[in-house]
BAMARPA-665878 format. One record per residue (C-alpha): residue number from 0; residue in three letters; x, y, z. Coordinates in Angstrom, 3 decimals. Each point is the difference from the previous one (the first is absolute). Layout:
  resi  resn        c1        c2        c3
   NUM   ALA         X         Y         Z
...
end
This chain:
  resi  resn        c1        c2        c3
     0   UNK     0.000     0.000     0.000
     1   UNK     1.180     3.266    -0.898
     2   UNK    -0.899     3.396     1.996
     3   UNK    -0.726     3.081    -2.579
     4   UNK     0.711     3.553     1.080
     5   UNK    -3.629     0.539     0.490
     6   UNK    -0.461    -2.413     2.748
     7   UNK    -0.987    -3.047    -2.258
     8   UNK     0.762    -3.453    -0.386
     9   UNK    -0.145    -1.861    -3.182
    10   UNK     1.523    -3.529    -0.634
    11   UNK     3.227    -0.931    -1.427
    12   UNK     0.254    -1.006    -3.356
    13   UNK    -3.806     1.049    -1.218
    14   UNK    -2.381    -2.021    -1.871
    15   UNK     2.435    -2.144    -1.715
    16   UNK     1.280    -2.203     2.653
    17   UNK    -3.749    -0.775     1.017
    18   UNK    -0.045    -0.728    -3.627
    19   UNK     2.610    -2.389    -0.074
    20   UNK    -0.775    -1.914     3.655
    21   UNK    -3.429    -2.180    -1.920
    22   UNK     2.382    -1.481    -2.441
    23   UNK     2.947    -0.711     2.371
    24   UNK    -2.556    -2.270     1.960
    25   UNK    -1.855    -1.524    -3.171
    26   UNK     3.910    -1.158    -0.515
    27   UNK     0.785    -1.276     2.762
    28   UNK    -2.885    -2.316     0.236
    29   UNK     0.358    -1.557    -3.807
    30   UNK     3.720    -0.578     1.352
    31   UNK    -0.893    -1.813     3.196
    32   UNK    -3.014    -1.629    -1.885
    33   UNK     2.620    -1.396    -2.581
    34   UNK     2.529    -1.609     2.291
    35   UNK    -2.776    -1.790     2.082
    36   UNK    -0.993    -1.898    -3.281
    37   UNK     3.918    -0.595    -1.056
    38   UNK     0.178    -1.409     3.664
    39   UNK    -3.289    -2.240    -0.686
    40   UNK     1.145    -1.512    -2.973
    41   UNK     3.654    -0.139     0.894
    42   UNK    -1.197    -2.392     2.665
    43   UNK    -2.980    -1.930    -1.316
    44   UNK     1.727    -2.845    -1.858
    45   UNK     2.143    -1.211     3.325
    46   UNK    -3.210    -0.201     2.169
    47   UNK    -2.081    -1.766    -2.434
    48   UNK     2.876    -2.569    -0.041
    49   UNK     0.067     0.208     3.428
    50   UNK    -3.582    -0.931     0.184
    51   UNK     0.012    -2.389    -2.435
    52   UNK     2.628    -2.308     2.074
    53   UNK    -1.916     0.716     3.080
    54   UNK    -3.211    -1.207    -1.510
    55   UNK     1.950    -3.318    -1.389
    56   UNK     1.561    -0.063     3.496
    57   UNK    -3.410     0.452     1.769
    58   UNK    -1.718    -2.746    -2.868
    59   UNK     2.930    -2.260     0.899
    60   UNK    -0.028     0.313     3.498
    61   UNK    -3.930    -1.599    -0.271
    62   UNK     1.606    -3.056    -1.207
    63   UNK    -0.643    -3.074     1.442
    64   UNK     1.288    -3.880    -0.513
    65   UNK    -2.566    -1.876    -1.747
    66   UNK    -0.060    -3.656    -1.289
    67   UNK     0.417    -1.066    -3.380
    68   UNK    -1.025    -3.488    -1.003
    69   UNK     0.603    -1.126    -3.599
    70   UNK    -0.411    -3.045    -2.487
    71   UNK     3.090    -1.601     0.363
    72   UNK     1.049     0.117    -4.184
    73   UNK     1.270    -3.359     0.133
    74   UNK    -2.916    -1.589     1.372
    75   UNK    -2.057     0.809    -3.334
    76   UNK     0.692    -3.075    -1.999
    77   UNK    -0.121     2.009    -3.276
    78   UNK    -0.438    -2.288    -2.918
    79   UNK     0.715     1.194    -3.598
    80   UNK    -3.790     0.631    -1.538
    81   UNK    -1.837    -1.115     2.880
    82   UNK    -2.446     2.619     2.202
    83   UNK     1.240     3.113     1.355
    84   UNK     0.980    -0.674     4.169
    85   UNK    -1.076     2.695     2.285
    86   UNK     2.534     2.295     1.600
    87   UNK    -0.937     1.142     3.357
    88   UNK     1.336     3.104     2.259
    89   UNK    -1.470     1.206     3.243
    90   UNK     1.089     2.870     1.848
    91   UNK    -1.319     0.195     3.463
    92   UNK     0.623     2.760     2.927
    93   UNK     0.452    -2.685     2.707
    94   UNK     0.968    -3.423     0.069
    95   UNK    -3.213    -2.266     0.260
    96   UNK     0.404    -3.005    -1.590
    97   UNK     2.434    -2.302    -0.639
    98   UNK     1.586    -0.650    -3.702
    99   UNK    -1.677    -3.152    -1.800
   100   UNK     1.695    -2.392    -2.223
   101   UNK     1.704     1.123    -3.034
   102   UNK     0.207     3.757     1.343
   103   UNK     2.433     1.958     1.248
   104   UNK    -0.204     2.854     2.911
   105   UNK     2.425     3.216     0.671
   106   UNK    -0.378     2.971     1.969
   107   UNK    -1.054     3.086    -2.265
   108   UNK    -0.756     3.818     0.813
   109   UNK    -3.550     0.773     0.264
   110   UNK    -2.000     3.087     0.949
   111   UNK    -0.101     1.845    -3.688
   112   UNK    -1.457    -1.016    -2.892
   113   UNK     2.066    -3.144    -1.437
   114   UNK     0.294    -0.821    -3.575
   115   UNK     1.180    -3.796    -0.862
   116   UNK     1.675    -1.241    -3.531
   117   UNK     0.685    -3.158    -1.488
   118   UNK     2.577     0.631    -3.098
   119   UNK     0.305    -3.558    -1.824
   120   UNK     2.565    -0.690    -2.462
   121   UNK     0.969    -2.457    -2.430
   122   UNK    -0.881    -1.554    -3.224
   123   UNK    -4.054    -0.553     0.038
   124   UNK    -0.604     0.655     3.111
   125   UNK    -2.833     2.572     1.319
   126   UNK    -1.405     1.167     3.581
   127   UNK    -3.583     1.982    -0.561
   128   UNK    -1.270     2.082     2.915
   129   UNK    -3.239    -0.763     1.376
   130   UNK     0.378     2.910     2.350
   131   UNK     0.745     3.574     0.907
   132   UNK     3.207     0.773     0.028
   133   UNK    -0.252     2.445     2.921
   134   UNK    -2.449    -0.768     2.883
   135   UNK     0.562     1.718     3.929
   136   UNK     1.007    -1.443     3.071
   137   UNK    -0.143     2.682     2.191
   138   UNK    -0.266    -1.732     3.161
   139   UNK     0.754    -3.088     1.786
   140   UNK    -3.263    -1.770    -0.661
   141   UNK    -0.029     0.975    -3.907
   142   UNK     0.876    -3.226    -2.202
   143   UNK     0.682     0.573    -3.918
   144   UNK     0.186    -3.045    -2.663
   145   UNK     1.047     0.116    -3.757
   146   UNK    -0.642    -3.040    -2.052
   147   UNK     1.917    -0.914    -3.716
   148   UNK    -0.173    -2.299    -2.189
   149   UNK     3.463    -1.913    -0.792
   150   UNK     0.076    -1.928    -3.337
   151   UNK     2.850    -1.406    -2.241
   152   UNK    -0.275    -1.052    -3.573
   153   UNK     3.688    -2.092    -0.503
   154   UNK     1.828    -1.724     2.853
   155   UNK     3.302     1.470     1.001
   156   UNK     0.731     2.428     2.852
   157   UNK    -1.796     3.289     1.123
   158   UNK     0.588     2.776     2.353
   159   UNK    -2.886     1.041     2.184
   160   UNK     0.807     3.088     2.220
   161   UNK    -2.153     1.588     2.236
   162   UNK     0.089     3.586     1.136
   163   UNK    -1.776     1.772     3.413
   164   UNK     0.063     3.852     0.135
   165   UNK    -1.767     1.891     2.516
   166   UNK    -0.894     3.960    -1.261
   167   UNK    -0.799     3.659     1.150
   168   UNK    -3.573     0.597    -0.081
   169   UNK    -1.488    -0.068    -3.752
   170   UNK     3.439     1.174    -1.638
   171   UNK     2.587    -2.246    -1.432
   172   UNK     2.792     0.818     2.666
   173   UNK     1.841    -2.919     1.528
   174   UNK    -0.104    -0.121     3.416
   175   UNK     1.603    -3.704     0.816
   176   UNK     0.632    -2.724    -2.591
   177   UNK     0.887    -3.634     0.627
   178   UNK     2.642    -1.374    -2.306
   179   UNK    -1.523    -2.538    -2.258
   180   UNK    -0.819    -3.370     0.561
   181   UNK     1.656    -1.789    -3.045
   182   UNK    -0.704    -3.648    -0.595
   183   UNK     1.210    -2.571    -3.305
   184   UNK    -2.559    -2.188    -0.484
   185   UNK     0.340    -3.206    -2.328
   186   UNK    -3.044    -0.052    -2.376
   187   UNK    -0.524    -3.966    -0.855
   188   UNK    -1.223    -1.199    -3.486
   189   UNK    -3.723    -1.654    -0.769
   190   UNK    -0.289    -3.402     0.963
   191   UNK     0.735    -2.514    -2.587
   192   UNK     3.190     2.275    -1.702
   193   UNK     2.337    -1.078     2.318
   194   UNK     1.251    -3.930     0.116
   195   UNK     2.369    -1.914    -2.519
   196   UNK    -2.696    -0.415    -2.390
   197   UNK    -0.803     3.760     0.258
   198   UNK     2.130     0.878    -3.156
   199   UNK    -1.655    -3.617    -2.540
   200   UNK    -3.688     1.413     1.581
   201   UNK     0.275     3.691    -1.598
   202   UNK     1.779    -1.594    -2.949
   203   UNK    -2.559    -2.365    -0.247
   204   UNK    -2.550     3.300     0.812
   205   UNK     1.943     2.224    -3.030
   206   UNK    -0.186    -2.826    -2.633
   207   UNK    -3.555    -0.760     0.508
   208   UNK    -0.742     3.884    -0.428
   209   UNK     2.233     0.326    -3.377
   210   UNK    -2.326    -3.297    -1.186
   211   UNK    -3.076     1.587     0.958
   212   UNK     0.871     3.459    -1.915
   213   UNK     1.409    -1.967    -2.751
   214   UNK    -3.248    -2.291    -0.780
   215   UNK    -2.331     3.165     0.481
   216   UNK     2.395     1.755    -2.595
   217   UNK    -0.130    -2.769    -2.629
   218   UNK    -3.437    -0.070     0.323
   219   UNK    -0.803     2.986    -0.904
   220   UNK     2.529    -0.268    -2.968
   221   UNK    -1.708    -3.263    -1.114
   222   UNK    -3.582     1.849     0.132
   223   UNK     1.643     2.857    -2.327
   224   UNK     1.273    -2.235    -2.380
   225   UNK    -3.027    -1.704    -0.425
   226   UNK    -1.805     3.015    -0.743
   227   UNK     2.242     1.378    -2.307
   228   UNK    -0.334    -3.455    -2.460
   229   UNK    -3.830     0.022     0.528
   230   UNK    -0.084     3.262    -1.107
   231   UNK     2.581    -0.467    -3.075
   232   UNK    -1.349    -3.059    -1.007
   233   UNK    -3.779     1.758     0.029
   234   UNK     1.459     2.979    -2.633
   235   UNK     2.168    -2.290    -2.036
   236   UNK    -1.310    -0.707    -4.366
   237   UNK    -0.636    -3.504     0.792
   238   UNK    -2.369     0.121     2.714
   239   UNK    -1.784     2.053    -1.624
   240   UNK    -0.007    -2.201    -2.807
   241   UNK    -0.991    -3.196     2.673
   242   UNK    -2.759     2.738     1.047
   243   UNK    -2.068     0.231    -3.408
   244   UNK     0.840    -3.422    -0.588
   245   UNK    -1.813    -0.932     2.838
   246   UNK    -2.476     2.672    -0.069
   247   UNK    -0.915    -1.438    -3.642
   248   UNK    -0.032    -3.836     0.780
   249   UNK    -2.460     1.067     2.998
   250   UNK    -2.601     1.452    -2.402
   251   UNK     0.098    -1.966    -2.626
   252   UNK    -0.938    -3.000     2.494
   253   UNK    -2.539     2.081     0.998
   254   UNK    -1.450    -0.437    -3.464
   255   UNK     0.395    -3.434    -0.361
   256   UNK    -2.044    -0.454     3.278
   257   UNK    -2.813     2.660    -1.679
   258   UNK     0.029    -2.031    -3.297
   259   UNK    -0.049    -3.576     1.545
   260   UNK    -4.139    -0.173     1.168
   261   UNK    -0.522     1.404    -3.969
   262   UNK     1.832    -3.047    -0.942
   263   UNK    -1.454    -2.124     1.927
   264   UNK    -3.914     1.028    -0.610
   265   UNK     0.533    -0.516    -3.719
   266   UNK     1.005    -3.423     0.496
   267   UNK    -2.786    -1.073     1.690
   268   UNK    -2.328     1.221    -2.681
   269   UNK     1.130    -1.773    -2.477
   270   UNK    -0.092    -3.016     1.475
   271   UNK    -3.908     0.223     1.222
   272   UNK    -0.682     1.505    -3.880
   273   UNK     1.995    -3.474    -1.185
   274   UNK    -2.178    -2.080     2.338
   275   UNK    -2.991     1.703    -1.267
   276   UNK     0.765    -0.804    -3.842
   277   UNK     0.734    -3.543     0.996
   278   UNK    -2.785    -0.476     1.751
   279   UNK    -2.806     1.512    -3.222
   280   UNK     2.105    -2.681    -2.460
   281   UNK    -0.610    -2.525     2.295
   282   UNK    -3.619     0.785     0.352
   283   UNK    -0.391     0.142    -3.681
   284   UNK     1.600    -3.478    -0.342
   285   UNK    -2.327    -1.365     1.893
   286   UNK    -2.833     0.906    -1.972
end
């Protein structure tokens, strides 16, 4: 503030620095509005990393041991072209029962939803689900069961293995995964192709084939033949010839069988008109 010689006061500066004070504050604020969102995005990406391991950590930590109980993959008794075997799995959040023959039990996480595989690989052989591939066990009384259907079509060796992996919630992230249950399974061959007589029977089985194929075929080239001559024979100069030949000889019998009653009639006639003039001589002899 400044006094004037009259007694006065009047402020410093005039109108111009009240001029100037909106703008210094409008200023400020964009600058302090501008480094709190540089600060918010400078540190968004660590915490949702951070809270995406804590919520694995947290999904994890809900984990419990389950049982698994599975076909045993030797016990199938796969047979090359035979009916598909049934390939059971059970996943259960306590252990209740006790394995039955031919299966095979292990502990397994439960408490998420679980998701079981069978991969199946070798020459002709297939597993086919019958089930979902994920189902929940979210607590200890839950029980889950996939079913496939294992069929081979040539004997040999397969691989059957068999994969358990329990997920977060709905997504596709891994939470625990049990390494795979791998199995080599012999597949046998149908009965009767096996024995030292195996090898003579599908000789025996080829040869008979090739003879069946072979007649049909020379059937049907005996049958075209055939109807090839018929049909040159029918447009060849001398059956046609054969044709009027015939065709004449027929009618003119069929004259001959007209004219013979003509024949015939006359005949008789003059034999009764004979009789008669034998008959008037002898009257007039008489006389």
């Amino acid at each position: 503030m400044v006094v004037s010689r009259w007694g006065q006061y009047r402020p410093l500066g005039g109108p111009s620095v009240l001029g100037c004070f909106p703008w210094t504050v409008l200023a400020v604020v964009i600058a302090l509005a501008s480094g709190l969102v540089f600060l918010s995005r400078s540190s968004d990406e660590p915490r949702s990393q951070e809270t995406y391991a804590e919520e694995i950590g947290q999904a994890r930590r809900q984990l419990f041991t389950g049982r698994l109980i599975h076909t045993d993959a030797r016990s199938l008794g796969l047979v090359a072209g035979a009916e598909p075997r049934p390939f059971r799995v059970e996943v259960m959040g306590s252990w209740g029962r006790a394995g039955r023959p031919g299966e095979t039990q292990s502990p397994v996480s439960a408490g998420a939803q679980i998701g079981a595989k069978l991969h199946c690989s070798g020459a002709g052989v297939t597993c086919t689900p019958l089930s979902s591939e994920r189902q929940n066990v979210l607590s200890r009384n839950d029980r889950a069961t996939w079913v496939w259907d294992v069929s081979a079509q040539r004997a040999g060796k397969v691989g059957i293995a068999l994969t358990v992996t329990a997920y977060m919630g709905e997504g596709d992230t891994v939470l625990v995964e049990k390494p795979p249950v791998t199995s080599r399974v012999d597949v046998a061959a149908p009965p009767g192709d096996h024995g030292p007589l195996s090898w003579a029977k599908g000789l025996w089985r080829w040869l008979n084939g090739v003879a069946t194929s072979l007649g049909g075929l020379a059937l049907s080239v005996s049958a075209v033949i055939a109807l090839v001559l018929t049909v040159i024979r029918w447009r060849s100069p001398a059956a046609d010839a054969d044709r009027v030949g015939t065709t004449e000889g027929v009618r003119g019998a069929g004259r001959r069988i007209r004219e013979r009653p003509v024949r015939h009639s006359r005949s008789v006639l003059g034999r009764r008109t004979r009789l008669a003039v034998v008959r008037r001589r002898r009257s007039r002899d008489t006389r």
